[in-house]
Z-matrix of the N, CA and C atoms (Angstrom, degrees):
N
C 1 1.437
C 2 1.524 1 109.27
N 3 1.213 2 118.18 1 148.08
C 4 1.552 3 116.61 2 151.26
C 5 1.697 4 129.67 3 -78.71
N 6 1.408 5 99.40 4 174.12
C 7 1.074 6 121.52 5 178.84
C 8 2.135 7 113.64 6 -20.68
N 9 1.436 8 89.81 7 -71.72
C 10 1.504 9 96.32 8 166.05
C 11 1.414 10 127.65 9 -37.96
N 12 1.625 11 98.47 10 -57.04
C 13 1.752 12 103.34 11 175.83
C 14 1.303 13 123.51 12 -58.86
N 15 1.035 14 118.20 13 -34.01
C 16 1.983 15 133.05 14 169.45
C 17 1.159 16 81.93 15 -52.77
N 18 1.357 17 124.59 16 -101.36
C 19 1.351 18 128.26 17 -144.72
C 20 1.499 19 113.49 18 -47.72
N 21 1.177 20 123.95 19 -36.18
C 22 1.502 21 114.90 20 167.99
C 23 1.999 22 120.45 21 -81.42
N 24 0.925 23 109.92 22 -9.28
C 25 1.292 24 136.52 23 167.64
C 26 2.106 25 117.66 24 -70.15
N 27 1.189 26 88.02 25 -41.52
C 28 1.999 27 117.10 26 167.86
C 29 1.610 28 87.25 27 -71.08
N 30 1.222 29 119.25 28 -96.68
C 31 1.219 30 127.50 29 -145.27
C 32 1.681 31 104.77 30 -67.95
N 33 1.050 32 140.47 31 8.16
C 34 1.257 33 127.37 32 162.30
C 35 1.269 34 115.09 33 -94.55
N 36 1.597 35 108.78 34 -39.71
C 37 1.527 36 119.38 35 177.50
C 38 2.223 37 104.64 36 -82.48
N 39 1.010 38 87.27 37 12.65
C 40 1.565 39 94.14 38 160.19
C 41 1.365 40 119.99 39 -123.87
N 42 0.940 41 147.46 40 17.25
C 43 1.380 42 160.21 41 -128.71
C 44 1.375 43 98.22 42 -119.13
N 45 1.543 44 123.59 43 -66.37
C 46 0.806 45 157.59 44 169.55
C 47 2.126 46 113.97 45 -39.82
N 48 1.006 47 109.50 46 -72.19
C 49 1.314 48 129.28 47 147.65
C 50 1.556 49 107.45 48 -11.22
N 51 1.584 50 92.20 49 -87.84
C 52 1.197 51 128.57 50 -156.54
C 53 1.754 52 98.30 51 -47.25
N 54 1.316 53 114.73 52 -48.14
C 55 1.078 54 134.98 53 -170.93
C 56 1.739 55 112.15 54 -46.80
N 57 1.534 56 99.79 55 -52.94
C 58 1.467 57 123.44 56 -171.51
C 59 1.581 58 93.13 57 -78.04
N 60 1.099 59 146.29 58 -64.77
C 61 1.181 60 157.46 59 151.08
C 62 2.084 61 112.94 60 4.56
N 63 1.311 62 92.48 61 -63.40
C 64 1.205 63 128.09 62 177.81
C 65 1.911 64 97.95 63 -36.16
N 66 1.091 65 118.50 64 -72.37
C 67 1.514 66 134.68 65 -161.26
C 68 1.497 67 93.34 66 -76.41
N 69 1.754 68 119.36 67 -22.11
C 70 1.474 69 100.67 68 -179.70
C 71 1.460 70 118.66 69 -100.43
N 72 1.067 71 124.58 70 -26.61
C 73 1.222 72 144.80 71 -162.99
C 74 1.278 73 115.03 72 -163.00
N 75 1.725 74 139.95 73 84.01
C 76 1.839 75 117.76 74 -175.08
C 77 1.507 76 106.59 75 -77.15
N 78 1.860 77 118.56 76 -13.67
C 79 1.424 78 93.07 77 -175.58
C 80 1.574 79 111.54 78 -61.49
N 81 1.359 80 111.64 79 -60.05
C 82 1.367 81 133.07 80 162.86
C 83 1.545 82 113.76 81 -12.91
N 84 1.381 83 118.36 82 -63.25
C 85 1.582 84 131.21 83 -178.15
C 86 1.439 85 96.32 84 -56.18
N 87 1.448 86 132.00 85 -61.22
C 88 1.530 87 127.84 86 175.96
C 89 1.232 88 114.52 87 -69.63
N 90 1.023 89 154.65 88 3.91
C 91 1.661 90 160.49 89 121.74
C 92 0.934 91 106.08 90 -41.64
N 93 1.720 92 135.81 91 -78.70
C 94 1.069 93 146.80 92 165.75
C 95 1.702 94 105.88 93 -22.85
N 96 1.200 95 114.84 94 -69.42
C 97 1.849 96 112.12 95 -167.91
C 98 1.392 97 99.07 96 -59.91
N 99 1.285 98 119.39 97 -40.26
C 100 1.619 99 108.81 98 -169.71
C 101 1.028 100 110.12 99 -86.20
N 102 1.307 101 142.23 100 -19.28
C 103 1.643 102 148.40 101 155.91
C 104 1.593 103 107.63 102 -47.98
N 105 1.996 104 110.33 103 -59.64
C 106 1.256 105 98.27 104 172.13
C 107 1.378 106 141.40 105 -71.42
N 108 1.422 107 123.44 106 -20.97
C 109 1.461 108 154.85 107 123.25
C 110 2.528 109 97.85 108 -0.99
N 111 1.824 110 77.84 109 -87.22
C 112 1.716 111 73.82 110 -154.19
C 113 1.773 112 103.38 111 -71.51
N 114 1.512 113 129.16 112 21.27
C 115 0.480 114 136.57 113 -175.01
C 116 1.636 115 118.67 114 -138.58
N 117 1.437 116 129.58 115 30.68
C 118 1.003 117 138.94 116 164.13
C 119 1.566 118 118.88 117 -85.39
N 120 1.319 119 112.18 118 -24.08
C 121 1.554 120 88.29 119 -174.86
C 122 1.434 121 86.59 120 -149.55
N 123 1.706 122 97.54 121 83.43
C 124 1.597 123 127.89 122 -178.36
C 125 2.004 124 85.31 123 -108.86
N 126 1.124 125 131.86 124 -38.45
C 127 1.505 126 133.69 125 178.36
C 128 1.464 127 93.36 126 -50.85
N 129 1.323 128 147.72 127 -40.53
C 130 1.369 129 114.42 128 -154.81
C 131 1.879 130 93.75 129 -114.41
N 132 1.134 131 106.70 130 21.95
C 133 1.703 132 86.32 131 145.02
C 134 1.104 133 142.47 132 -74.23
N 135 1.392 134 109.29 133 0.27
C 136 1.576 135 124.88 134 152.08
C 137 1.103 136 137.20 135 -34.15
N 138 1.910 137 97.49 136 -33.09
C 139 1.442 138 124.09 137 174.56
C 140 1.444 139 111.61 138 -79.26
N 141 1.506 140 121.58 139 3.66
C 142 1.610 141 135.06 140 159.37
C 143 1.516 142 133.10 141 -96.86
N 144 1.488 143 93.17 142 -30.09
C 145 1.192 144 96.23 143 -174.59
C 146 1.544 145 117.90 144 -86.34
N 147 1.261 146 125.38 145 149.89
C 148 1.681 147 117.08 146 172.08
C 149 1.777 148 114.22 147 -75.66
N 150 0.927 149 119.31 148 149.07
C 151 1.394 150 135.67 149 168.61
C 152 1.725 151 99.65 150 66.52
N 153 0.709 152 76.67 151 26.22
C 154 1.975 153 85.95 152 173.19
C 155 1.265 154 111.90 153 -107.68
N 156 1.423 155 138.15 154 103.39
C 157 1.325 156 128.38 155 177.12
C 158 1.975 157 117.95 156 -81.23
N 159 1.234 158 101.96 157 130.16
C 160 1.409 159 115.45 158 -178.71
C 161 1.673 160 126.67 159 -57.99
N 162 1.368 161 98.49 160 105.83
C 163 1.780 162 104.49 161 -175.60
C 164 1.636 163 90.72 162 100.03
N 165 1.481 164 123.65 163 35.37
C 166 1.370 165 126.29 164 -163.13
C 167 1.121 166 111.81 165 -123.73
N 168 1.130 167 159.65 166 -157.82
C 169 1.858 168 137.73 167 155.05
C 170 1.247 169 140.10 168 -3.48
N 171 1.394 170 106.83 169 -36.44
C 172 1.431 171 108.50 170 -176.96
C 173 1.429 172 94.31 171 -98.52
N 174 2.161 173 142.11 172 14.28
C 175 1.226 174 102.11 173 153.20
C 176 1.488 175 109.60 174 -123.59
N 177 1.487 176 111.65 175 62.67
C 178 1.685 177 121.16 176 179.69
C 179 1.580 178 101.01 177 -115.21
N 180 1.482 179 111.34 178 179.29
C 181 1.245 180 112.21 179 -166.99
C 182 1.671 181 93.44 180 -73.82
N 183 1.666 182 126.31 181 -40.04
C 184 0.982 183 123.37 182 -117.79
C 185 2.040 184 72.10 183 -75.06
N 186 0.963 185 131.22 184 -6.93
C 187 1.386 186 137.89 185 -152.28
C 188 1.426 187 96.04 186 -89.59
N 189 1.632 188 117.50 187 -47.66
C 190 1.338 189 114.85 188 -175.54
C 191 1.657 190 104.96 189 -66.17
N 192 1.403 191 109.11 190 -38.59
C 193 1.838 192 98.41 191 177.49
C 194 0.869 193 119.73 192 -50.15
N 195 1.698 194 123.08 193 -53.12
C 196 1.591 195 133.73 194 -171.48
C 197 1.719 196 104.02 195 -48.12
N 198 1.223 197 88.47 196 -41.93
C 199 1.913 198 104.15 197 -174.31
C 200 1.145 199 124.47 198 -40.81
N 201 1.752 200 101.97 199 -56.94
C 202 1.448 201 137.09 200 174.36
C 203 1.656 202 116.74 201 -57.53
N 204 1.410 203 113.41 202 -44.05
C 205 1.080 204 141.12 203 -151.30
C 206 1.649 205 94.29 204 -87.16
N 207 1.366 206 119.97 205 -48.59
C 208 1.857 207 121.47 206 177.86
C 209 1.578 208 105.51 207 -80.48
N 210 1.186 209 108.61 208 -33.13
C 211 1.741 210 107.01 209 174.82
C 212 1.597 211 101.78 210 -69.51
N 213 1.130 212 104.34 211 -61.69
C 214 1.846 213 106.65 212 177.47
C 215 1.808 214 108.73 213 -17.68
N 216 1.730 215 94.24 214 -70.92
C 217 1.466 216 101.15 215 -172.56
C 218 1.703 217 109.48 216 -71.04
N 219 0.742 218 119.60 217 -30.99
C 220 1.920 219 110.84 218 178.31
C 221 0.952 220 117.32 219 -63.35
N 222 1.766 221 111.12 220 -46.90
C 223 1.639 222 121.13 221 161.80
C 224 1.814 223 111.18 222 -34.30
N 225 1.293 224 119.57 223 -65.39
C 226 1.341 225 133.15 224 179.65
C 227 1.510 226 107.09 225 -64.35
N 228 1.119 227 153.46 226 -55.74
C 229 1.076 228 151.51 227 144.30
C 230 1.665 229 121.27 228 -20.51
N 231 1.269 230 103.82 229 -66.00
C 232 1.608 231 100.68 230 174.81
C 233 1.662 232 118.94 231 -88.60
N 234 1.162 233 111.10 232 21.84
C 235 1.273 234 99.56 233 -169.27
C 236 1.968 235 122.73 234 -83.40
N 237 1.434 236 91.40 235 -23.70
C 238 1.607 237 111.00 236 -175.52
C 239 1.723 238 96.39 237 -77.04
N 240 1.430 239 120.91 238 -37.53
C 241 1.852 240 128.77 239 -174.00
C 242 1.813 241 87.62 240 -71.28
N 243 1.182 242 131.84 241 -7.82
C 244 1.487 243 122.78 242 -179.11
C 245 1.827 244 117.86 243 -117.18
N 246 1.629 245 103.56 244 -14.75
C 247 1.382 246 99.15 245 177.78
C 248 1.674 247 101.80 246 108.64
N 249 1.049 248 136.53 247 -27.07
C 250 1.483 249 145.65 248 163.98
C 251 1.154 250 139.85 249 -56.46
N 252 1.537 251 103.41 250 144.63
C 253 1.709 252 103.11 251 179.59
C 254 1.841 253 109.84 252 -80.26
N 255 1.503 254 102.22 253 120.84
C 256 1.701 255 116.73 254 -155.28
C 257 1.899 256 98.44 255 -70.41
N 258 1.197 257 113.91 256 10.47
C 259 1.253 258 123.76 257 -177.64
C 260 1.612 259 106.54 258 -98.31
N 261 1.392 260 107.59 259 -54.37
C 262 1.601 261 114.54 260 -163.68
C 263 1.255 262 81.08 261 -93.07
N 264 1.258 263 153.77 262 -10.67
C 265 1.807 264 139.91 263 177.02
C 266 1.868 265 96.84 264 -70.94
N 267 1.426 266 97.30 265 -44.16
C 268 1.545 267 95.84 266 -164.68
C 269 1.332 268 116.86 267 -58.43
N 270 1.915 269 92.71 268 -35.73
C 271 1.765 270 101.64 269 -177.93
C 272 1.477 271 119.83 270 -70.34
N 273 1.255 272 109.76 271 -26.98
C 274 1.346 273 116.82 272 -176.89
C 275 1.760 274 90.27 273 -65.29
N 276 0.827 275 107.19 274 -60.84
C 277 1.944 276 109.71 275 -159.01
C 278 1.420 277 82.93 276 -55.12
N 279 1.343 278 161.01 277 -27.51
C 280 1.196 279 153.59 278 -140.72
C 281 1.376 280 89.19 279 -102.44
N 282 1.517 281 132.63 280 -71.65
C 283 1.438 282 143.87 281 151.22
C 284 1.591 283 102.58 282 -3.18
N 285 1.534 284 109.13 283 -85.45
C 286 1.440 285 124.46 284 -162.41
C 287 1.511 286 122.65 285 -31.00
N 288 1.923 287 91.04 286 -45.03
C 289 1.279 288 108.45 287 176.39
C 290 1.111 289 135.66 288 -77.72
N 291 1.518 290 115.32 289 -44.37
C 292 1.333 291 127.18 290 156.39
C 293 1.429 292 131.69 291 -43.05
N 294 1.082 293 86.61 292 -26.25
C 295 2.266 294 102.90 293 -168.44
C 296 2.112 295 77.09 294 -102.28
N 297 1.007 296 130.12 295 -125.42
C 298 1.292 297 136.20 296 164.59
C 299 1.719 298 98.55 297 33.05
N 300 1.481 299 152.27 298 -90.56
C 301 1.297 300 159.36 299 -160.96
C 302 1.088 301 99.23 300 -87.54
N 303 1.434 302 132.88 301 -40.55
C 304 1.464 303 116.22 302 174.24
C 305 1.416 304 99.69 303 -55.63
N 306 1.791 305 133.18 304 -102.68
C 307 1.022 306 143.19 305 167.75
C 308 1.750 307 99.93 306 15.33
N 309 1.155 308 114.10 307 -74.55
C 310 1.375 309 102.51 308 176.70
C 311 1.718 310 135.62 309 -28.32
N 312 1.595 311 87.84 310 -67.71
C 313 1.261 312 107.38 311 173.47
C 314 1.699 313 119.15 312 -48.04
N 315 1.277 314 89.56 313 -58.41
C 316 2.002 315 100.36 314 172.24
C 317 1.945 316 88.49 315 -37.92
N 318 1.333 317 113.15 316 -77.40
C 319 1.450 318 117.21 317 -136.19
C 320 1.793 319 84.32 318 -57.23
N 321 1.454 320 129.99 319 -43.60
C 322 1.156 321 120.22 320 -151.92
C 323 2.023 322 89.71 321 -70.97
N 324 1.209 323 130.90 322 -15.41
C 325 1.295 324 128.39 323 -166.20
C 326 1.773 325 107.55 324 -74.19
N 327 1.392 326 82.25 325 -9.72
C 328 2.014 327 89.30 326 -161.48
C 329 1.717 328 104.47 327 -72.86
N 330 1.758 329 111.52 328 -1.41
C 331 1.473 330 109.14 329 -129.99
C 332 2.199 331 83.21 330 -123.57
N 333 0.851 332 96.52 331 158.97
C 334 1.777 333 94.98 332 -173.15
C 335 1.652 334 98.16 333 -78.27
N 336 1.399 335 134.59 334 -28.19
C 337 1.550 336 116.59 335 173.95
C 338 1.739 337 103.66 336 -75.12
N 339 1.446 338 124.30 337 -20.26
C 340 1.276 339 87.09 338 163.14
C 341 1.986 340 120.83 339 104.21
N 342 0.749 341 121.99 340 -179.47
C 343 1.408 342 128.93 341 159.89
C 344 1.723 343 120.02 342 177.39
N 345 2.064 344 93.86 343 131.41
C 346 1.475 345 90.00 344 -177.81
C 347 1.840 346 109.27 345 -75.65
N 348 1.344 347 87.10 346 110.28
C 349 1.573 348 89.30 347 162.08
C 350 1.442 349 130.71 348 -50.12
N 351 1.563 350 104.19 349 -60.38
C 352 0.964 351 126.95 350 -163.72
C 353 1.816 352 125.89 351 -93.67
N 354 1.336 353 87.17 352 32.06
C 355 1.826 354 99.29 353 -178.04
C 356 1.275 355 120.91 354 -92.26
N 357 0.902 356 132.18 355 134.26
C 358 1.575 357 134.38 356 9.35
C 359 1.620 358 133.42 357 -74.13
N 360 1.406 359 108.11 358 -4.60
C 361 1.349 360 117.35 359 -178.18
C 362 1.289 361 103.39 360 -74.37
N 363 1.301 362 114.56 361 -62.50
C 364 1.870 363 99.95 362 -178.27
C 365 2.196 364 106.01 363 -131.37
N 366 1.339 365 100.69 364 130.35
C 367 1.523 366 86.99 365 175.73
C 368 1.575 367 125.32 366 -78.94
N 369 1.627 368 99.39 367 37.01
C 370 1.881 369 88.51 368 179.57
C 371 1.424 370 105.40 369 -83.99
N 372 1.227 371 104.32 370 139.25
C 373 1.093 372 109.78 371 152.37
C 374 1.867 373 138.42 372 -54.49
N 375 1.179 374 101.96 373 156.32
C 376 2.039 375 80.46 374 164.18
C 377 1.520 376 101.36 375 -172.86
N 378 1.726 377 87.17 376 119.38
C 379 1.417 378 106.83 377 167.14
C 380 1.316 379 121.52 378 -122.13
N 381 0.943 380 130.22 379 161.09
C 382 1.413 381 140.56 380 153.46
C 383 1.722 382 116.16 381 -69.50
N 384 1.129 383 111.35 382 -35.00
C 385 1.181 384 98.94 383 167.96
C 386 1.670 385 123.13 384 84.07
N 387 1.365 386 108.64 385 5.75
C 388 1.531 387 118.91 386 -167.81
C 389 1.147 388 111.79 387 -96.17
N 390 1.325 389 139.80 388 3.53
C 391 1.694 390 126.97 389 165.51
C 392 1.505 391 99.37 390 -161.88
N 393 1.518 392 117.08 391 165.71
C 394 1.812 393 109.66 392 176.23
C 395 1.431 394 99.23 393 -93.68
N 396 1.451 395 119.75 394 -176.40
C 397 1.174 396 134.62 395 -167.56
C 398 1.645 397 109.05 396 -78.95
N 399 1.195 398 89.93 397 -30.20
C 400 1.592 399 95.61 398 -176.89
C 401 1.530 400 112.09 399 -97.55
N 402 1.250 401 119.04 400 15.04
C 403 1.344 402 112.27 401 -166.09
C 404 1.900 403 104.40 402 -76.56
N 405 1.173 404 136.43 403 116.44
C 406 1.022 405 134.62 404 151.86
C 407 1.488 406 147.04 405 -20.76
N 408 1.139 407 120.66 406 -44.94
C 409 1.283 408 158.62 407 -169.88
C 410 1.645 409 84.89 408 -91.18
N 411 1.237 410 133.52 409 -74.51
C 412 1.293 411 134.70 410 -156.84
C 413 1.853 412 81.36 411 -74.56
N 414 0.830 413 152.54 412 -65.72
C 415 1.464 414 134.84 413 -146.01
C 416 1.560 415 120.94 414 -93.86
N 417 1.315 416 99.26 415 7.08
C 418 1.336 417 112.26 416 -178.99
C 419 1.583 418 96.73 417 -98.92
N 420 1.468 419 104.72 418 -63.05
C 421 1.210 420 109.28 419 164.72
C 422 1.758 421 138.59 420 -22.23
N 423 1.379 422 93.29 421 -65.78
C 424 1.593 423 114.14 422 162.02
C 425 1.590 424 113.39 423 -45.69
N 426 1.542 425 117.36 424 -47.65
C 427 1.468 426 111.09 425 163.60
C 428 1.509 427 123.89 426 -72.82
N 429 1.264 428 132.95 427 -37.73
C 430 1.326 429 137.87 428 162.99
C 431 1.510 430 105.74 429 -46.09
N 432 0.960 431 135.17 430 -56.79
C 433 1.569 432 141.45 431 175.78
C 434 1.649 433 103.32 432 -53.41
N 435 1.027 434 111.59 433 -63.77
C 436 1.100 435 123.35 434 -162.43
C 437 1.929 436 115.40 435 -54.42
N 438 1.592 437 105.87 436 -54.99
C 439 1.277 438 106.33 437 148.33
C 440 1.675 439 128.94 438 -69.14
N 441 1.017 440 126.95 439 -40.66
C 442 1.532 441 102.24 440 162.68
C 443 1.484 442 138.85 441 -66.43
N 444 1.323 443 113.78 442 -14.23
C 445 0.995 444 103.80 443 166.16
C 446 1.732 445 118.17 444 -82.37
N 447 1.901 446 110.92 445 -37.57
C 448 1.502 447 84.69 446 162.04
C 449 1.776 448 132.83 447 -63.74
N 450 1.290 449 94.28 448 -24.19
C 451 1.784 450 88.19 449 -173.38
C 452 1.879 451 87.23 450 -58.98
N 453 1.369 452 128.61 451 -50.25
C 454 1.511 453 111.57 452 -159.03
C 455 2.069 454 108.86 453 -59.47
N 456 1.648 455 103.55 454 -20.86
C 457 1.216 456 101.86 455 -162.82
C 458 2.004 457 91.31 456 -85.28
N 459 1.131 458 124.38 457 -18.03
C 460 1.238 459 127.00 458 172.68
C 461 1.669 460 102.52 459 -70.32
N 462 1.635 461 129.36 460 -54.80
C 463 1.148 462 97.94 461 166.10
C 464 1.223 463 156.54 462 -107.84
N 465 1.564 464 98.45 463 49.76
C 466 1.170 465 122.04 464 168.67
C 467 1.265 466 123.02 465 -93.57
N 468 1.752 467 103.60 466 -40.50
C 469 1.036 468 97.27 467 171.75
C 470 1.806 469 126.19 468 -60.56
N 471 1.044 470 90.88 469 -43.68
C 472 1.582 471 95.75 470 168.22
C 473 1.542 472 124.02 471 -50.79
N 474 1.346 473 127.91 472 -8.23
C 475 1.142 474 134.28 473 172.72
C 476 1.573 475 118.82 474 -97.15
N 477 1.168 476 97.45 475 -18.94
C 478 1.684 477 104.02 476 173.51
C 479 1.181 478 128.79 477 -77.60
């Protein structure tokens, strides 16, 4: 997917989150969306790096742990320089990341090249295979979805 499709791809598979989030904390819940937001399509800097092959390490799970795992600790680390409990900072970055590279991965799964999830254990790929990366319609789409359903989960929450 492109650029567009990530980002609507983040915010739908945050929606949800965001929602629960909402009743506990909303600064947090809007941290969270904009964390998962500028951080959805952190997998294809691959497409920067040298000797890095694209849809290659950075789009397997073992990538979303590592993800989870440096946000975890920065969260906990920076959390006292922000006013926060260094526990729920960590979880959020755990959240951010997980929702943020997953989302990716899903959207890049929709696409016939695919992504090894499961690398280094096995290099299959796995897609679904239902639209190309560049398809328009599918990535426009994916963002149209993606924001309406949070604006609806924003006013819901507000109704509760």
């Amino acid at each position: 997917m492109y650029k567009t499709g990530h980002y609507g791809a983040a915010l739908l598979l945050y929606a949800p989150v965001g929602f629960l989030l909402l009743s506990v904390d909303p600064a947090f819940a809007v941290l969270g969306g904009v964390g998962t937001v500028a951080l959805a399509r952190l997998p294809d800097y691959d497409l920067r790096v040298p000797f890095i092959e694209h849809r290659g390490v950075t789009h397997t799970i073992l990538f979303v742990l590592l993800t989870a795992a440096v946000l975890a600790v920065a969260g906990f680390a920076f959390a006292d320089a922000f006013g926060t409990d260094s526990a729920r900072t960590a979880g959020l970055g755990i959240v951010v990341a997980t929702v943020a590279v997953g989302s990716h991965l899903l959207a890049d799964a929709l696409t016939p090249a695919g992504v090894p999830l499961l690398w280094p254990v096995s290099g299959k790929r796995f897609s679904v295979d239902f639209v190309t990366a560049s398809n328009p319609i599918a990535n426009y789409g994916l963002l149209a979805l993606g924001i309406g359903v949070t604006a609806t989960v924003g006013y819901l929450a507000g109704q509760v």
